[in-house]
Z-matrix of the N, CA and C atoms (Angstrom, degrees):
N
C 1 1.445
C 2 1.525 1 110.43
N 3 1.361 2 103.69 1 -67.78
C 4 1.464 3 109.40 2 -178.79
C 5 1.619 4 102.22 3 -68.56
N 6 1.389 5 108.53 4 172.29
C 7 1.435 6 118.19 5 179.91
C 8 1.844 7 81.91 6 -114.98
N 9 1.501 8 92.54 7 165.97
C 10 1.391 9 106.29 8 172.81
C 11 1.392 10 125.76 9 -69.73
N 12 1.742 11 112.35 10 -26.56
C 13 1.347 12 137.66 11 -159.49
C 14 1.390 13 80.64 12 -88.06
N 15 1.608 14 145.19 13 -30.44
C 16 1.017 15 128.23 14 -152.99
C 17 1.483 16 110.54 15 -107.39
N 18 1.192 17 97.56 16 -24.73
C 19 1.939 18 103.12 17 161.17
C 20 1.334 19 130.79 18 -55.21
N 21 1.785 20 98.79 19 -49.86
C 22 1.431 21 131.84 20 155.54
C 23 1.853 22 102.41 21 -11.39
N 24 1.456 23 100.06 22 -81.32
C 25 1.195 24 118.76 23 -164.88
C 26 1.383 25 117.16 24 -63.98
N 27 1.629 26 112.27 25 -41.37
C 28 1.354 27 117.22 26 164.06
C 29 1.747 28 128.33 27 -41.38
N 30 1.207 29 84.01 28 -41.19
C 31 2.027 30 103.19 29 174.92
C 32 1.467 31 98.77 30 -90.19
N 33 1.090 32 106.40 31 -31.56
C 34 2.460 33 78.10 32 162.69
C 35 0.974 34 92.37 33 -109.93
N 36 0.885 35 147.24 34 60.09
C 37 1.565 36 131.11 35 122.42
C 38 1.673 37 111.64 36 -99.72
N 39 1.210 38 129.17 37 -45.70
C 40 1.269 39 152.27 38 152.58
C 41 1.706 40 109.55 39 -26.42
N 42 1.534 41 102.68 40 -45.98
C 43 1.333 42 103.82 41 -160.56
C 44 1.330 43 105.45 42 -82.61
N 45 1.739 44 133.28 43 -42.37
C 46 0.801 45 167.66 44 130.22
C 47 1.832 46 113.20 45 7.63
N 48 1.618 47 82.29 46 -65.04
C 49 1.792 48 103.42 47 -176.92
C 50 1.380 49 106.51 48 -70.42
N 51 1.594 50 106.73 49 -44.78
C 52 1.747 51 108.32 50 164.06
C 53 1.780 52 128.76 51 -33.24
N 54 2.069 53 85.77 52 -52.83
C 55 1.412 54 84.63 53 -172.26
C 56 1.548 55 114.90 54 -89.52
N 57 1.287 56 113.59 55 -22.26
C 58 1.910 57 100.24 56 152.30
C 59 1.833 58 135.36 57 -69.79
N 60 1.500 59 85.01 58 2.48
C 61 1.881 60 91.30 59 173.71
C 62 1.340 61 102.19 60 -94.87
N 63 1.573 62 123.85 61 -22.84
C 64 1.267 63 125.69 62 165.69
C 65 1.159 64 143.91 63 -57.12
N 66 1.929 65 100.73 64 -44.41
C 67 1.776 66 139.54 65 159.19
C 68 0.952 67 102.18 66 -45.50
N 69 1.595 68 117.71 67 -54.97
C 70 1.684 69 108.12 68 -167.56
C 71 1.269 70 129.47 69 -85.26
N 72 1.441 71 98.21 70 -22.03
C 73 1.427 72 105.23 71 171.20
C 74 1.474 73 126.48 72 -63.93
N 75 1.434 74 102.05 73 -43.79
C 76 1.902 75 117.33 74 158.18
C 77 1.442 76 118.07 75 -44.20
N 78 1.442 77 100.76 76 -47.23
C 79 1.189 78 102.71 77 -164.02
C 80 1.452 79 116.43 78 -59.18
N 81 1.406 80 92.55 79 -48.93
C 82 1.863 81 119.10 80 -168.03
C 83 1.555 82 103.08 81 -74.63
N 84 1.309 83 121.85 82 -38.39
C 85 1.321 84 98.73 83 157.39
C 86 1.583 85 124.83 84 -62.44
N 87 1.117 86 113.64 85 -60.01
C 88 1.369 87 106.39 86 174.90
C 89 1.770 88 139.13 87 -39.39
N 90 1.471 89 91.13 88 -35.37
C 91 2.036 90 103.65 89 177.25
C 92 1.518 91 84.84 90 -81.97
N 93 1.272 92 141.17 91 -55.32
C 94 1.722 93 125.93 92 -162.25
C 95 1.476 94 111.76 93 -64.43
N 96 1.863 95 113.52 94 -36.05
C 97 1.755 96 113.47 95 -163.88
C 98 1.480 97 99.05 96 -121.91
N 99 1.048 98 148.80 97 -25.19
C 100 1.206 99 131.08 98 -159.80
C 101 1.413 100 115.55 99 -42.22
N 102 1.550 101 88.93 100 -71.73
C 103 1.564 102 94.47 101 -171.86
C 104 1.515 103 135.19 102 -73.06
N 105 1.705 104 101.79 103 -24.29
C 106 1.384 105 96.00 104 151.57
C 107 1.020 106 134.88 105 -61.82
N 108 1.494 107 119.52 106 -29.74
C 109 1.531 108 106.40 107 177.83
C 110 1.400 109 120.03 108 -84.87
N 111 1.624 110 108.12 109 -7.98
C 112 1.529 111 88.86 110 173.20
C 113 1.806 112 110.94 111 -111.29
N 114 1.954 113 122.55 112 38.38
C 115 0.693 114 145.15 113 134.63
C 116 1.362 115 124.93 114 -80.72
N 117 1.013 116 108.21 115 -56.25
C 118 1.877 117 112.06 116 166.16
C 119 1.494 118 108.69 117 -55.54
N 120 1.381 119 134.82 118 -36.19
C 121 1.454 120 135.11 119 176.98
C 122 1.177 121 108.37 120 -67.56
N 123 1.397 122 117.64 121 -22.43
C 124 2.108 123 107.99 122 -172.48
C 125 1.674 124 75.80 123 104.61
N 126 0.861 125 162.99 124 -76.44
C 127 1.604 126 131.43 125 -106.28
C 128 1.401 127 110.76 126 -78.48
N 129 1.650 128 131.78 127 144.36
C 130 0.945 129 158.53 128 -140.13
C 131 1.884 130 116.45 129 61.33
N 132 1.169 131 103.12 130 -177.66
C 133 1.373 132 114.96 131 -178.64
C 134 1.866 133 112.83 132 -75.57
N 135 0.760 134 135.14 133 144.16
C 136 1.682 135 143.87 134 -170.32
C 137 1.325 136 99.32 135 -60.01
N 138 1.488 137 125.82 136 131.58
C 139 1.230 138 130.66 137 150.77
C 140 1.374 139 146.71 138 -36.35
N 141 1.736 140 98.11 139 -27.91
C 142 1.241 141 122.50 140 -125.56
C 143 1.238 142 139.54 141 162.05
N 144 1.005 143 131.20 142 171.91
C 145 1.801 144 118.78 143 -174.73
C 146 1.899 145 97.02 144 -146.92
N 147 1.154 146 107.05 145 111.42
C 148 1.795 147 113.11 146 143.73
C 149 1.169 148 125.69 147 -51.51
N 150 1.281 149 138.04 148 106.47
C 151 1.893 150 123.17 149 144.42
C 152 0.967 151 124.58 150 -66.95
N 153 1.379 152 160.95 151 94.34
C 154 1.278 153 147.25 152 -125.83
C 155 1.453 154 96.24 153 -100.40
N 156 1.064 155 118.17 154 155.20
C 157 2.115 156 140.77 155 168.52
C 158 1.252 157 102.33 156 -100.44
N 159 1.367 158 114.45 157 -80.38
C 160 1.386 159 115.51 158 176.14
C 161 1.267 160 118.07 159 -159.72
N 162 1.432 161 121.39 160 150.63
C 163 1.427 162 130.70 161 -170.59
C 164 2.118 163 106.16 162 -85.17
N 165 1.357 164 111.56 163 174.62
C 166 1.658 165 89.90 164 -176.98
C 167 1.877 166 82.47 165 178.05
N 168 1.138 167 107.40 166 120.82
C 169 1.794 168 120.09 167 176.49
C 170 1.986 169 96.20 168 -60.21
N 171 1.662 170 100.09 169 134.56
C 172 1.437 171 90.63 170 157.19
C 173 1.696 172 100.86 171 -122.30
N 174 1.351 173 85.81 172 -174.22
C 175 1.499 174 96.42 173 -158.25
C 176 1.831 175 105.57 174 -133.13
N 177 1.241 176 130.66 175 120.30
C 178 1.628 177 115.76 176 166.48
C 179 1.533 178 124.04 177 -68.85
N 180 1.349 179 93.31 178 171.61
C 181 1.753 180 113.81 179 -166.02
C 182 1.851 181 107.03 180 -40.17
N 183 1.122 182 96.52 181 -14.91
C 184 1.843 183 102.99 182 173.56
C 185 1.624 184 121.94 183 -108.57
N 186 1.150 185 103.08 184 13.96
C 187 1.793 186 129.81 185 -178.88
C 188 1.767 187 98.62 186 51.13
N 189 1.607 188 121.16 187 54.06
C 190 1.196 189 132.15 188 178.22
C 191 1.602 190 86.89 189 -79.46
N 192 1.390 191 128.04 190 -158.20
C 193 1.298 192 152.53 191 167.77
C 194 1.581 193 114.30 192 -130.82
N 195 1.141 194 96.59 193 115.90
C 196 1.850 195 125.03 194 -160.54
C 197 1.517 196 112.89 195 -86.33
N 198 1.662 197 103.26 196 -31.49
C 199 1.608 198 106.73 197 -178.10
C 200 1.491 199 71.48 198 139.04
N 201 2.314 200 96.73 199 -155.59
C 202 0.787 201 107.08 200 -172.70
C 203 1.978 202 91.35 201 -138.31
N 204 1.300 203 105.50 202 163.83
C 205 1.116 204 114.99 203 -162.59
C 206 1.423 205 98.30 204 -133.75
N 207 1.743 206 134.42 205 135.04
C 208 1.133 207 127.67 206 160.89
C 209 1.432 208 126.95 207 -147.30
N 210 1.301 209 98.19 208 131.30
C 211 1.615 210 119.87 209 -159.84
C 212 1.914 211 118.76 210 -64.18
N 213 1.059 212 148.27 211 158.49
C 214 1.298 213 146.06 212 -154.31
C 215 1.418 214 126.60 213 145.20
N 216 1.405 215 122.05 214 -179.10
C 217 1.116 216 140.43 215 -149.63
C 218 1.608 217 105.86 216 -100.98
N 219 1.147 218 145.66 217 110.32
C 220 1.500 219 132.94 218 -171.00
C 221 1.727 220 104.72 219 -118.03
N 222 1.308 221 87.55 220 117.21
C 223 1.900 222 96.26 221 173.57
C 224 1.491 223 109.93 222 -104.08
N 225 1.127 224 122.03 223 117.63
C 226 1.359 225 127.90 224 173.89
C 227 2.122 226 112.78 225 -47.76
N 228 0.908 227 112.29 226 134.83
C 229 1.735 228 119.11 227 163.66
C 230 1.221 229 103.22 228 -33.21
N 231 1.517 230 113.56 229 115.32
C 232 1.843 231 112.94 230 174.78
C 233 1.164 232 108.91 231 75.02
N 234 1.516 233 142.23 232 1.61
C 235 1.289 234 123.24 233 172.23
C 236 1.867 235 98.03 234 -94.70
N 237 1.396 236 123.86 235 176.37
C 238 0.919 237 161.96 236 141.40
C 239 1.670 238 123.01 237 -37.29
N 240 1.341 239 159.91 238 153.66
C 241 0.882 240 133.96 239 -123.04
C 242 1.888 241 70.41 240 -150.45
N 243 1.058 242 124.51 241 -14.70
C 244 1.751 243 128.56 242 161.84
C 245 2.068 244 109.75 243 -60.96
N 246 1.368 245 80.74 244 -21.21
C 247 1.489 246 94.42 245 166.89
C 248 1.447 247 144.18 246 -76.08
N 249 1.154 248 94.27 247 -19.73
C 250 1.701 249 112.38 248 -172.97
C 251 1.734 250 106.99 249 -51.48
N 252 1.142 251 103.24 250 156.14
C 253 1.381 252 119.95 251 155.14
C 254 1.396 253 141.30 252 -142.30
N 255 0.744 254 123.63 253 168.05
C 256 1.879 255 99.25 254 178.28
C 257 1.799 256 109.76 255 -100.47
N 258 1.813 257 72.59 256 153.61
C 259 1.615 258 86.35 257 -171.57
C 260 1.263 259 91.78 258 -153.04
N 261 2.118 260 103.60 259 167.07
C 262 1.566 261 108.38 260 178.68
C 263 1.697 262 91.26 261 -115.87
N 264 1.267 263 101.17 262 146.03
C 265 1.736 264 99.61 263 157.18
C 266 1.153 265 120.13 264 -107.21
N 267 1.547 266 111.75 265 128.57
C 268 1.155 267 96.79 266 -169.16
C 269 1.650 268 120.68 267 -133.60
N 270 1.502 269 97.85 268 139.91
C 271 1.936 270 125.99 269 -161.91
C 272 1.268 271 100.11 270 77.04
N 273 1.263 272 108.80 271 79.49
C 274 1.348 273 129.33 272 149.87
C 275 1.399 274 134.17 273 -63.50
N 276 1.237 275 139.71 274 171.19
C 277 1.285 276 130.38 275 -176.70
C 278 1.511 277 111.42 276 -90.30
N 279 1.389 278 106.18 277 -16.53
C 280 1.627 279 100.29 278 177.95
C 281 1.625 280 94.47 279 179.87
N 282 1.174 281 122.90 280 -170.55
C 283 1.576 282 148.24 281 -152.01
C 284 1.903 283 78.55 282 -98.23
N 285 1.093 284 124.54 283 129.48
C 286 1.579 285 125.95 284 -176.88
C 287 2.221 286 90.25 285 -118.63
N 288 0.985 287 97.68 286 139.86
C 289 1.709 288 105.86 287 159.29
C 290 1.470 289 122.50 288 -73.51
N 291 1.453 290 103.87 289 130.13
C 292 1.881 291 114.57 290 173.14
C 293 1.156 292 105.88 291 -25.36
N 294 1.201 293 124.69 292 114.48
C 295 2.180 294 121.76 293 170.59
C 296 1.173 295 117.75 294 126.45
N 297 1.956 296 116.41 295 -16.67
C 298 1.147 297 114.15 296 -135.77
C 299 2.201 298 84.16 297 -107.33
N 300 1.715 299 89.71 298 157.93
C 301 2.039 300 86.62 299 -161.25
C 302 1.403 301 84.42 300 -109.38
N 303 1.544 302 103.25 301 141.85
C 304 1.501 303 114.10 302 176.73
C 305 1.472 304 88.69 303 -117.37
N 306 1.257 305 101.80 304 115.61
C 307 1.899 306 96.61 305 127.45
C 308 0.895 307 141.57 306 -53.45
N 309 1.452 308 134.95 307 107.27
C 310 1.313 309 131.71 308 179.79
C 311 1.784 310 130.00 309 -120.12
N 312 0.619 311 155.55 310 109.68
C 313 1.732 312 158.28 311 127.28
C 314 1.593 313 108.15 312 0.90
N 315 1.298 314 122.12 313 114.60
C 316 1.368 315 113.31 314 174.82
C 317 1.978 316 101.49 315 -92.68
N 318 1.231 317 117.08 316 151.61
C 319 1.404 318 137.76 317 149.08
C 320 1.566 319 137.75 318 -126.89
N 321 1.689 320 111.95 319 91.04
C 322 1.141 321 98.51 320 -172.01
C 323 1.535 322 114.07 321 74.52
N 324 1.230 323 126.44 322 32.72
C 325 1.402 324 146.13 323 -171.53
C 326 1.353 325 129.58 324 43.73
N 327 1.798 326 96.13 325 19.93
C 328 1.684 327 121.91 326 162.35
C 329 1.703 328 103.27 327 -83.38
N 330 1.468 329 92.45 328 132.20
C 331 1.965 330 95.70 329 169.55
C 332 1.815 331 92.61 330 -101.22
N 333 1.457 332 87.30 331 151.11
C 334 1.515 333 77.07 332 -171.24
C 335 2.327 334 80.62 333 -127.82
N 336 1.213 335 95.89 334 164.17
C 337 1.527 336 80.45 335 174.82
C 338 1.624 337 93.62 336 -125.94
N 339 1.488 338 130.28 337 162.34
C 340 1.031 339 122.90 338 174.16
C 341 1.790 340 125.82 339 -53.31
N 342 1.305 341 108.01 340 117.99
C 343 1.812 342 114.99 341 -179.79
C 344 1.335 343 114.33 342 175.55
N 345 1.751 344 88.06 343 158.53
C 346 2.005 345 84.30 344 -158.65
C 347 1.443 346 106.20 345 -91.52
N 348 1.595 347 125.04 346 28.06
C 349 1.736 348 113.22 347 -176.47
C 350 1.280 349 114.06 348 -101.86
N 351 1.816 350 103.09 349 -17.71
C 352 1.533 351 107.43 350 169.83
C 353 1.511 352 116.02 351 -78.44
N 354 1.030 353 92.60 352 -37.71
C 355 1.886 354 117.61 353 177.83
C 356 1.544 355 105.18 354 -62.42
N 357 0.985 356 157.55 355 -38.57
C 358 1.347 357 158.60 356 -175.92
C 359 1.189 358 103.45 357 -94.20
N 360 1.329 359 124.48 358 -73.19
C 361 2.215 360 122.17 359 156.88
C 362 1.469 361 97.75 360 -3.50
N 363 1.749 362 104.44 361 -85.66
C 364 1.510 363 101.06 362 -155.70
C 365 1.714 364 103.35 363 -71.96
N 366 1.382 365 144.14 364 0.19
C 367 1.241 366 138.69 365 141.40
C 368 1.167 367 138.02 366 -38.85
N 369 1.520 368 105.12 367 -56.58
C 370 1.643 369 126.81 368 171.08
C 371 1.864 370 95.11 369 -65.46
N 372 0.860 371 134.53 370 3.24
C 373 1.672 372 122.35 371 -170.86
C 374 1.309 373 97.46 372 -114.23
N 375 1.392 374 118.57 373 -43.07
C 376 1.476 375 123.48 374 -166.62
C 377 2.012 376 101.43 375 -71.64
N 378 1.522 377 105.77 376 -46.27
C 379 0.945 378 114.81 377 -179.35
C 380 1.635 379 125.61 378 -45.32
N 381 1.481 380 90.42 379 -46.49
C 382 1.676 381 103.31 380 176.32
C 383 1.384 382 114.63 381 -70.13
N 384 0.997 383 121.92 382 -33.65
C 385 1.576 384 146.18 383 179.21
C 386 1.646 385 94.10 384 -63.70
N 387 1.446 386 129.27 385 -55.43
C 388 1.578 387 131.65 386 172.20
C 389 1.319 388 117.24 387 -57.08
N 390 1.500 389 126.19 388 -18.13
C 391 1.695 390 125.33 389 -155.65
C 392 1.914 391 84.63 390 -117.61
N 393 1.166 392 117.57 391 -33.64
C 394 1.687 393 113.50 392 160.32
C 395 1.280 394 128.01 393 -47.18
N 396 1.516 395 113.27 394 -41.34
C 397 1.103 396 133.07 395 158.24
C 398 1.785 397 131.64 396 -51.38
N 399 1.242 398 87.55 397 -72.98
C 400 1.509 399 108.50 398 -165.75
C 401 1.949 400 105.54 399 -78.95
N 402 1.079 401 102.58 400 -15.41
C 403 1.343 402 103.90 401 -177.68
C 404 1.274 403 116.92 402 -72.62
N 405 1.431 404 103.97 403 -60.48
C 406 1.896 405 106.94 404 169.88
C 407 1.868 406 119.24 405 -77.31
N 408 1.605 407 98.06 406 -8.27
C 409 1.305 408 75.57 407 166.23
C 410 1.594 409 120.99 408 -95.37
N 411 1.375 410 98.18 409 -12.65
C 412 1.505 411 95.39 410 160.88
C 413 1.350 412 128.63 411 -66.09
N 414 1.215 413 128.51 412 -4.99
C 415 1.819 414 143.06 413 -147.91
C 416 1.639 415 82.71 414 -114.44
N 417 1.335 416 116.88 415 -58.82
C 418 1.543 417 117.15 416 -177.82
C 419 1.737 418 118.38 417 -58.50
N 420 1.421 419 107.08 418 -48.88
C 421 1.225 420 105.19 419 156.46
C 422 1.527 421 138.45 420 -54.24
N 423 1.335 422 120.03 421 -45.71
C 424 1.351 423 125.60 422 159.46
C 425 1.778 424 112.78 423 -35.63
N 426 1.123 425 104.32 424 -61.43
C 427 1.701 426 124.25 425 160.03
C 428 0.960 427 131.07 426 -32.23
N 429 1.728 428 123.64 427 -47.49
C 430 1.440 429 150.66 428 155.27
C 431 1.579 430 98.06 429 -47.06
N 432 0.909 431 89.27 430 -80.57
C 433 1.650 432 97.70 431 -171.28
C 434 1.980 433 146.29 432 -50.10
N 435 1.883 434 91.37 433 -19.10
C 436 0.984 435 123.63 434 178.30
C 437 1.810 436 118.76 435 -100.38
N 438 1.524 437 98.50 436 -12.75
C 439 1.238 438 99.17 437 -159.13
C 440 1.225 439 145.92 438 97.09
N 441 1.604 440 99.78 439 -35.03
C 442 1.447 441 131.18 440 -173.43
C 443 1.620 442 127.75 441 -102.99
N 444 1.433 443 138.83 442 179.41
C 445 1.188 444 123.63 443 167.34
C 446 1.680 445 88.92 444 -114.85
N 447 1.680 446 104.73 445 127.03
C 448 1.584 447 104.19 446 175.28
C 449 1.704 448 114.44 447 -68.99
N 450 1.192 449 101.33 448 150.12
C 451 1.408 450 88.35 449 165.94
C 452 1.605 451 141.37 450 -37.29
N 453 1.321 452 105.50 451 136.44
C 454 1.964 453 86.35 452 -172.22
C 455 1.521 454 99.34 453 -76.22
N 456 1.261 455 153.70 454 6.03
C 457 1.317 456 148.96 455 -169.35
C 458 2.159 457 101.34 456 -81.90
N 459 1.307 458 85.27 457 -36.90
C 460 1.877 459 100.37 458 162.53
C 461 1.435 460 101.65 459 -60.10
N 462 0.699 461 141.54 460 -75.88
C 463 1.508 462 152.30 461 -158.36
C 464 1.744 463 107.93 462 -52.83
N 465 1.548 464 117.05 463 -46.22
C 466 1.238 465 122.37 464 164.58
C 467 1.159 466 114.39 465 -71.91
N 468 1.006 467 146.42 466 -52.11
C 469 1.521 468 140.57 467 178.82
C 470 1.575 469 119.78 468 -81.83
N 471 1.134 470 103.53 469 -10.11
C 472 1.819 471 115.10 470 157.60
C 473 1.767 472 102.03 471 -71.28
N 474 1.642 473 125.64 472 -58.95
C 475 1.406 474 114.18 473 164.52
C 476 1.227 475 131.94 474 -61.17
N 477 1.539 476 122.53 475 -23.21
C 478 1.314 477 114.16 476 156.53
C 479 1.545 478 128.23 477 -46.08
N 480 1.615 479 93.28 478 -66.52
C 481 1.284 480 98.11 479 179.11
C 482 1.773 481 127.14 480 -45.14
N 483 0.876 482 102.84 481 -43.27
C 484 1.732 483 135.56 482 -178.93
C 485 1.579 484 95.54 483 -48.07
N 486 1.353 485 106.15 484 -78.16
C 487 1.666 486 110.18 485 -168.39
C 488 1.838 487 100.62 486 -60.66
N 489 1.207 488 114.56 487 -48.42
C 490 1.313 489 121.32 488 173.47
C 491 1.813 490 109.10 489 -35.54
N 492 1.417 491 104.14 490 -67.18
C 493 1.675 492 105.95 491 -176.72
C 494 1.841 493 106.89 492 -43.54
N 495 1.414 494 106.28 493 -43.47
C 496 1.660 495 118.97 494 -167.04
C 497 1.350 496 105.48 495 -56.78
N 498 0.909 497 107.57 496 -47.93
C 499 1.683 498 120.79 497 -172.45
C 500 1.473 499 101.48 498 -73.72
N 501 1.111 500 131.14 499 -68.50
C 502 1.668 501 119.53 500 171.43
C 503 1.520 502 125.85 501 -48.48
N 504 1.574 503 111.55 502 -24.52
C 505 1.453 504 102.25 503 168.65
C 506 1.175 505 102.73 504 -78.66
N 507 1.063 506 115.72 505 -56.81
C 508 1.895 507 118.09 506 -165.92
C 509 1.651 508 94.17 507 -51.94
N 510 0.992 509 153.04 508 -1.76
C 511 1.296 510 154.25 509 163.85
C 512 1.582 511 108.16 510 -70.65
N 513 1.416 512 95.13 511 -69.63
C 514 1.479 513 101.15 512 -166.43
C 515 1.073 514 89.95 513 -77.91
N 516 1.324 515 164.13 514 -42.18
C 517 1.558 516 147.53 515 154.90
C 518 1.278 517 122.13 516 -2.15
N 519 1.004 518 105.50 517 -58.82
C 520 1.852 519 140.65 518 -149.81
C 521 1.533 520 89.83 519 -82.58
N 522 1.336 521 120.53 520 -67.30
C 523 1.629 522 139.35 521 -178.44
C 524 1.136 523 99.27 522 -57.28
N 525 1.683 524 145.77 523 -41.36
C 526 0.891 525 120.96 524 175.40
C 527 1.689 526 116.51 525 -102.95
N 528 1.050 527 128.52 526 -12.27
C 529 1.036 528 124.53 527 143.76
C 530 1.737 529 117.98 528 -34.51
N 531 1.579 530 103.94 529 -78.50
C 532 1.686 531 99.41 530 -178.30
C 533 1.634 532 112.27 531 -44.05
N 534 0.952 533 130.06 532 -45.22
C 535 1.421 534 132.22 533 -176.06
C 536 1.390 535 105.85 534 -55.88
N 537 1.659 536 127.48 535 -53.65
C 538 1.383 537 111.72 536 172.86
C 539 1.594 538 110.52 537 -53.79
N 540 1.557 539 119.07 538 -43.34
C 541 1.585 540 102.94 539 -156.08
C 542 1.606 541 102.88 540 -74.68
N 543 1.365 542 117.31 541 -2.87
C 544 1.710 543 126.01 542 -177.04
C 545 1.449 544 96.81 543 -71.90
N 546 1.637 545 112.57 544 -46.49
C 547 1.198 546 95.56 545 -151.99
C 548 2.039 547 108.30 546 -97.57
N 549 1.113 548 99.07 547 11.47
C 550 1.799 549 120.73 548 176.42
C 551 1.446 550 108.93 549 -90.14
């Protein structure tokens, strides 16, 4: 039926589509988490300094519990304190007292202060964003390689599994994360 020339093409095209489901998947994790998480981790030098006003729990679109978020005064590194402006930081490590100075990392005009709930959040996002990726391009490749198109029932339970693993690390992440910052 098929010609050979036409299989040919079927498997680069496949292979191809693999390796831009891969690109994007990198990619899109990377522009959504990079930098928050290595703002939420501490890495680089502080932006800046918070005075805090007051701290205040938020909550998502399902009135879950989000962390905590706290509102204040932000002076840029080397500026002057005529400088300040207000800002929220947000997923903090805990409820901070009126007075108290955060260092913070700005992203995208988020201050983030060092802690692992923003850092694991934007983990679990990047992560899922990687198993979107890598899942079907592994399914296409299998395909490539076999000749064949595998069953799509592989393909669903390859994303199950995938988002499934994400969610249990980012758990035990998170759990052990909080336990170090408990015990610091």
């Amino acid at each position: 039926m098929w010609g050979v020339a036409a299989r040919v093409a079927v498997r680069a095209v496949a292979g191809l589509l693999a390796v831009a489901l891969l690109t994007g998947a990198v990619w899109l994790a990377w522009w959504l988490s990079a930098e928050r998480i290595g703002a939420a981790m501490g890495l680089g030098p502080p932006d800046g300094v918070v005075l805090v006003d007051h701290c205040y729990e938020v909550s998502d679109s399902e009135g879950n519990s989000d962390g905590t978020d706290c509102q204040g005064q932000f002076t840029p590194v080397g500026a002057s304190a005529d400088e300040a402006r207000p800002i929220v930081v947000s997923g903090t490590a805990g409820k901070h007292r009126a007075g108290t100075r955060l260092p913070v990392r700005l992203v995208r005009g988020v201050a983030y202060e060092p802690s692992s709930a923003p850092a694991v959040k934007y983990g679990i996002g990047a992560g899922m964003a990687l198993v979107m990726g890598a899942v079907p391009a592994g399914w296409l490749l299998v395909g490539v390689r076999r000749g064949e198109a595998p069953e799509f029932m592989t393909l669903v339970v390859g994303l199950l599994i995938g988002f499934t693993a994400v969610v249990v690390l980012g758990i035990v992440v998170g759990l052990l994360a909080g336990l170090v910052e408990l015990a610091l």
